[in-house]
N, C-alpha and C positions, 0 to 999 in steps of 0.2 A: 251756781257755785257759791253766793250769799246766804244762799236757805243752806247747803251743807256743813260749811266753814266756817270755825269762830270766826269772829272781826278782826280778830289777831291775823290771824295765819291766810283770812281774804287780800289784810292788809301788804303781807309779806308777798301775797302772789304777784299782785298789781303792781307790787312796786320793783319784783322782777321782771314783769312783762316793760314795764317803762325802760326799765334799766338798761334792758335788751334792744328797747326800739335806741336809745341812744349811742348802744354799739352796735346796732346793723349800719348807723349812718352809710359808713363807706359802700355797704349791699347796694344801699339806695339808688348811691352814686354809680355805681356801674350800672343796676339796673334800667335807670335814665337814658345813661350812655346806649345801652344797648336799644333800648325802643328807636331811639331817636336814629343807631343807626342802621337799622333794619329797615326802619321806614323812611329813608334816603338813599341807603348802597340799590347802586342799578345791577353791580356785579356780583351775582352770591358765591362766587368761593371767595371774593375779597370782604366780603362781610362778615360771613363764616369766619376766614382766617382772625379777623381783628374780633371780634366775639369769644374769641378759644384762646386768645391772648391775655384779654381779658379775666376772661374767667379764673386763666393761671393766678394773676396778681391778685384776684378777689381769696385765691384758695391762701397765697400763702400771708395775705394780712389777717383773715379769718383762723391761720394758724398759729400766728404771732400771739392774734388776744385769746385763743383758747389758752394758750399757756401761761396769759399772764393773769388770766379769771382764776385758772386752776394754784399758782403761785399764791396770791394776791386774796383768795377768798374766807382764809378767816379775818383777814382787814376789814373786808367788805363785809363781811358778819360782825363785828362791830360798831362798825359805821353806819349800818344802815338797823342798827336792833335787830337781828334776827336768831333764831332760836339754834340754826344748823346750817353748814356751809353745804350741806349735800344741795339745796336747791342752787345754789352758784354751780356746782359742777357739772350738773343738768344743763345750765343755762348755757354753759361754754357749748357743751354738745350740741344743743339746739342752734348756736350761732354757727359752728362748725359742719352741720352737715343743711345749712338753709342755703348755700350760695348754688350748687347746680339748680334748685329746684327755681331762685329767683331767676336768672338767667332764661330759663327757658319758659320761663311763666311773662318775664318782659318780649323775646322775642313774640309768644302768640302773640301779645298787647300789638308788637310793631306793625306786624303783618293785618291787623285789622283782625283778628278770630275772636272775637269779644266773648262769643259764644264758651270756646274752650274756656278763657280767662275766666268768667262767669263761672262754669263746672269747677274749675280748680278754686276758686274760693268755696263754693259748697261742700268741696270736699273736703278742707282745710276747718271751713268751720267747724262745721257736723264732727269732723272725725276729733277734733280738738275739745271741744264740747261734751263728748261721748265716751272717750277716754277719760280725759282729765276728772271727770266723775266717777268713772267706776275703779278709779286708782285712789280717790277722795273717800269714796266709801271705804275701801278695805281700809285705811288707815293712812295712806300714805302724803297726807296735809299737802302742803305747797312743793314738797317737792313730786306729789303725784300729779299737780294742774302742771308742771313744766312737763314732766314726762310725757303727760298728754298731748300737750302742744308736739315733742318731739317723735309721737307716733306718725299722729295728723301730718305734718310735713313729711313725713317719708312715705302716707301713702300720697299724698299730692303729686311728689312726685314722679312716681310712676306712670300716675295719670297726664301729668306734662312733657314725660317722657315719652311715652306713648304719641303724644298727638303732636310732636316734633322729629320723630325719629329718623323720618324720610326726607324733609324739609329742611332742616340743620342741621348740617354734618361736620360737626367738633373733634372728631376722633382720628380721622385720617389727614387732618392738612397738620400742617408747618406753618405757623403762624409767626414764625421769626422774622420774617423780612418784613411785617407787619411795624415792627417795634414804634419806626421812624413815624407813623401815623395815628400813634396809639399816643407819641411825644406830642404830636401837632394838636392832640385834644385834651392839653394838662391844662390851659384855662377855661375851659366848657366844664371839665371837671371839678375844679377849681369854686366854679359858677355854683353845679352843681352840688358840691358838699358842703356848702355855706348855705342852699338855701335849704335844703335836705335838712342838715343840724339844727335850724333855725323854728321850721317847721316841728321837728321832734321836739326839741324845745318847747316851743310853746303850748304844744298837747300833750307830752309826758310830765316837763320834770318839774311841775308842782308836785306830786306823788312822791316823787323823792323828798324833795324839800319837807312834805310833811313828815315824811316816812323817820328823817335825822332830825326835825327842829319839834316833833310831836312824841306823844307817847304812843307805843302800840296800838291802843285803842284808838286813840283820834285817829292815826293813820290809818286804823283800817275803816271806822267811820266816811272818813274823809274820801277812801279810796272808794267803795259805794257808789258814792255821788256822782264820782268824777266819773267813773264808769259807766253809769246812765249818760250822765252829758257828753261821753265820745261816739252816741250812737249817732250824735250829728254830721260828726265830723265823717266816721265811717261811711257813714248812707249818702253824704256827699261826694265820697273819695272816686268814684268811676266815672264822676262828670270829669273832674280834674284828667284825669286818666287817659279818655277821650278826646276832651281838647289838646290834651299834648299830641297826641299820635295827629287828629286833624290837622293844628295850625301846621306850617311848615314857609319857610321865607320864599321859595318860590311861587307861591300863594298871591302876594302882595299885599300889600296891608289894608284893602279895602273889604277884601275879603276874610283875611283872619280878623279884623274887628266885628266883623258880621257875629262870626265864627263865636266870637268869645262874647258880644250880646246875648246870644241864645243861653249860650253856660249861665253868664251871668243870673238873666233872669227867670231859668231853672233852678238856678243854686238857691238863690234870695227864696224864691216862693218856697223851697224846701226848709230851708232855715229858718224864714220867720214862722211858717208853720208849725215847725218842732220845736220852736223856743214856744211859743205863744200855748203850746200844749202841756209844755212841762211847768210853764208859769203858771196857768189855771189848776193847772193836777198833778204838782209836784207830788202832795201825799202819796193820792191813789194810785200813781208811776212807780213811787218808790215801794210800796208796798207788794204793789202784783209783781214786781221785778225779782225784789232783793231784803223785802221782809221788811216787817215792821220793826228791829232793831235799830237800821237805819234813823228811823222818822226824827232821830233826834236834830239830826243835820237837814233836814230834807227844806229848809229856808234857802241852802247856799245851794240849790238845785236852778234854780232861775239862772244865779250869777254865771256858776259856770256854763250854762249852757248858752248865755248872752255869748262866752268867751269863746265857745269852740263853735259858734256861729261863726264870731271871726277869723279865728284860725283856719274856718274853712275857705271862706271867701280871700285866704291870703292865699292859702296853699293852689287854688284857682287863679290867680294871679300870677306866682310863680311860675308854676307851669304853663303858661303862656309866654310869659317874656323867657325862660328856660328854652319852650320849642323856638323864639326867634334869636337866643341867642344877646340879649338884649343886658350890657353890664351894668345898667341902674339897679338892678337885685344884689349886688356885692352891696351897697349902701342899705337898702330894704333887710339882707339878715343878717347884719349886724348891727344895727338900729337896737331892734327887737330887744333880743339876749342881753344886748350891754344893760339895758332902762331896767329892764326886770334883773338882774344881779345887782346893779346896783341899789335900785330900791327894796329890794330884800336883804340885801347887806344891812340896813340900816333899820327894816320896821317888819319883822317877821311873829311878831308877839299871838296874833290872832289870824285864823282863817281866812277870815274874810280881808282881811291884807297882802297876803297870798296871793288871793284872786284877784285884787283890784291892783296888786302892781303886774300882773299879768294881762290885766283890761290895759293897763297900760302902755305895757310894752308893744303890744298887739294892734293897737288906735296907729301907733306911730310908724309900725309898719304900713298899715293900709294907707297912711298918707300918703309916705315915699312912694306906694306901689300907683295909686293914683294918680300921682303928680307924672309918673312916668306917662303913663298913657294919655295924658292929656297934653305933655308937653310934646313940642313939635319936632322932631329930629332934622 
C-alpha cells in the first residue's frame, strides 16, 4: 500500500486506521469480557445469555458513534487535513458492522480454538490487503484501503460464524435476567477500558498527533515508519492473547507467574530481535517494505521500534493482571496517557519529541506494571 499510494493519502489511511483503533476501545472491552467469560462460565446457557447481552450494548454504543462519525465528519476533515470526509463514512461502517465478528472471534480465543483464531486473522489480513489494493488501483485512494478493511471483516465473519454456530447460541435465549450480572462486572470493565485505551494510546495516537501538529507529507512520511515498527507489536499480540485465556485466579499464583515467565521470555527474545534488526537494517526494511521515498525518515525507525518494544511488553502485563483481576492497572493506564499529553502539550515541535515523550510515558507504565508483581499482596 506504500509502493501504490502517495505519502499523502498513505498518510490519511494510517491515520484512519489509528483513529479507528481508538474508537473500537469499548469492542476491546467487551471483547476481554467475553474470553474471560467463556473461559470461566461452567454453565453454557448462562454464558450464552451474558454474551448476547452483551453484544446488545456493544451494538447500540457502536450505533451511537456511527452517528456521531457520520454528523461530526467534516470536523474531523479539518482537524485531521484530509482531502474528503468519504473515508470517515467508511470508517463509521467499518466500526458498525466489526462488533458480531469480534464477539465470536473472542469466544473461539475463550474456548482455547487458537487454531480457528489463527484462520480468522489470515483471513482478515489477506482479504484486507487484497481488497484494499485493487479498490487502490482503480482509483479509489484511502477511502478504497477502508473499504477493503470493510470487505475483509465481512468475510471473516462468516468464517467465525461458521466455526461458532453450533457452540454459541445467541439467537434464542433471553438474556434479560442476565442484566444483574452484567452490573456486577462494571468494575472489571472499568479495569478493562482504561487499560484497553491506554494501550491504544500508546501504539496509535502518535499518528494522529502527527497527522494535526504536521503537514501531509510528514504525516504520511511519518506514518511509514510507524507502520514498520507496529509489526512488533502485532507479532507479539497472540502471546498476550494466550496468556489471558491461560492465567486464571483459580490457578494460584505460583503457577500463573510460571505462566507469565514463559510469555515473558518469549516476548523479550522476539522484541529484542525485531528491534536489534530494524536497528542494523533500518534502510534495507524500509525500502523492500514501503519504498524508497520513505528513507528520508528511516533514522526514527530504531526509536519507534525501541517504543513498540515496550508497548508490547506493557500490553503482556496487562493482560495478566486484567486475567487476575488485579486493580494496580487503573494506576498503570493512567500514568501512561496523562505523561505523554502532557509532555506534548508543551514540546511537539519535532518528531523525534513525539517519540521520546512517548518513550516516556511508556517507561513509567512498565514501572507501575513491575512494581506490582514484585510487590507482595
Amino acid at each position: 500500500m506504500g509502493r501504490l499510494m502517495s505519502i499523502e493519502d498513505f498518510g490519511e489511511v494510517q491515520s484512519l486506521i489509528s483513529l479507528l483503533a481508538q474508537l473500537s476501545v469499548f469492542v476491546g472491552i467487551f471483547s476481554i469480557i467475553t474470553t474471560n467469560i467463556t473461559a470461566n462460565y461452567d454453565n453454557d446457557r448462562d454464558r450464552d445469555a451474558v454474551i448476547s447481552t452483551l453484544r446488545k450494548i456493544a451494538f447500540y454504543i457502536s450505533g451511537v458513534l456511527f452517528l456521531a462519525i457520520i454528523i461530526f465528519s467534516s470536523s474531523l476533515k479539518e482537524f485531521f487535513r484530509f482531502s474528503s470526509v468519504y473515508p470517515f463514512i467508511s470508517l463509521a461502517f467499518l466500526l458498525l458492522t466489526g462488533v458480531s465478528f469480534v464477539f465470536r472471534r473472542s469466544f473461539l480465543q475463550g474456548i482455547n480454538d487458537f487454531k480457528a483464531v489463527s484462520w480468522s486473522g489470515v483471513i482478515f489480513s489477506s482479504g484486507k490487503l487484497g481488497f484494499a489494493v485493487l479498490l487502490v488501483y482503480f482509483g479509489w485512494r484511502s477511502l478504497g484501503a477502508i473499504s477493503g478493511l470493510i470487505i475483509a471483516q465481512m468475510l471473516t465473519l462468516v468464517y467465525v460464524y461458521h466455526k461458532t454456530k453450533t457452540s454459541l447460541n445467541l439467537s434464542r435465549i433471553s438474556a434479560n435476567n442476565m442484566i444483574s450480572v452484567i452490573k456486577a462486572e462494571y468494575k472489571y470493565a472499568l479495569l478493562i477500558f482504561l487499560t484497553t485505551s491506554a494501550i491504544t494510546f500508546l501504539y496509535t495516537a502518535d499518528v494522529l498527533m502527527v497527522k494535526h501538529w504536521f503537514s501531509p507529507s510528514q504525516a504520511g512520511l511519518y506514518s511509514g515508519i510507524a507502520t514498520i515498527a507496529r509489526i512488533i507489536f502485532f507479532a507479539t499480540g497472540s502471546i498476550s492473547a494466550v496468556l489471558f485465556s491461560a492465567v486464571k485466579i483459580k490457578n494460584g499464583p505460583e503457577l500463573n507467574k510460571k505462566i507469565l515467565k514463559k510469555a515473558l521470555g518469549l516476548i523479550l527474545f522476539i522484541v529484542g530481535g525485531a528491534w536489534l534488526v530494524f536497528f542494523l537494517f533500518s534502510e534495507l526494511i524500509i525500502e523492500i517494505l514501503i519504498g524508497s521515498r520513505y528513507l528520508v525518515l528511516a533514522h526514527l525507525l530504531a526509536e519507534l521500534s525501541l517504543l513498540m518494544a515496550m508497548v508490547s511488553l506493557i500490553n503482556l502485563l496487562f493482560f495478566y493482571f486484567l486475567a487476575l483481576r488485579r486493580p494496580i492497572i487503573f494506576s498503570a493506564a493512567l500514568v501512561g496517557p496523562a505523561i505523554v499529553c502532557f509532555l506534548i502539550f508543551f514540546r511537539h515541535d519535532s518528531l523525534e519529541q513525539i517519540i521520546y515523550d512517548f518513550l516516556i510515558g511508556s517507561a513509567a507504565v512498565l514501572a507501575v506494571l513491575f512494581y506490582g508483581i514484585f510487590k507482595k499482596r
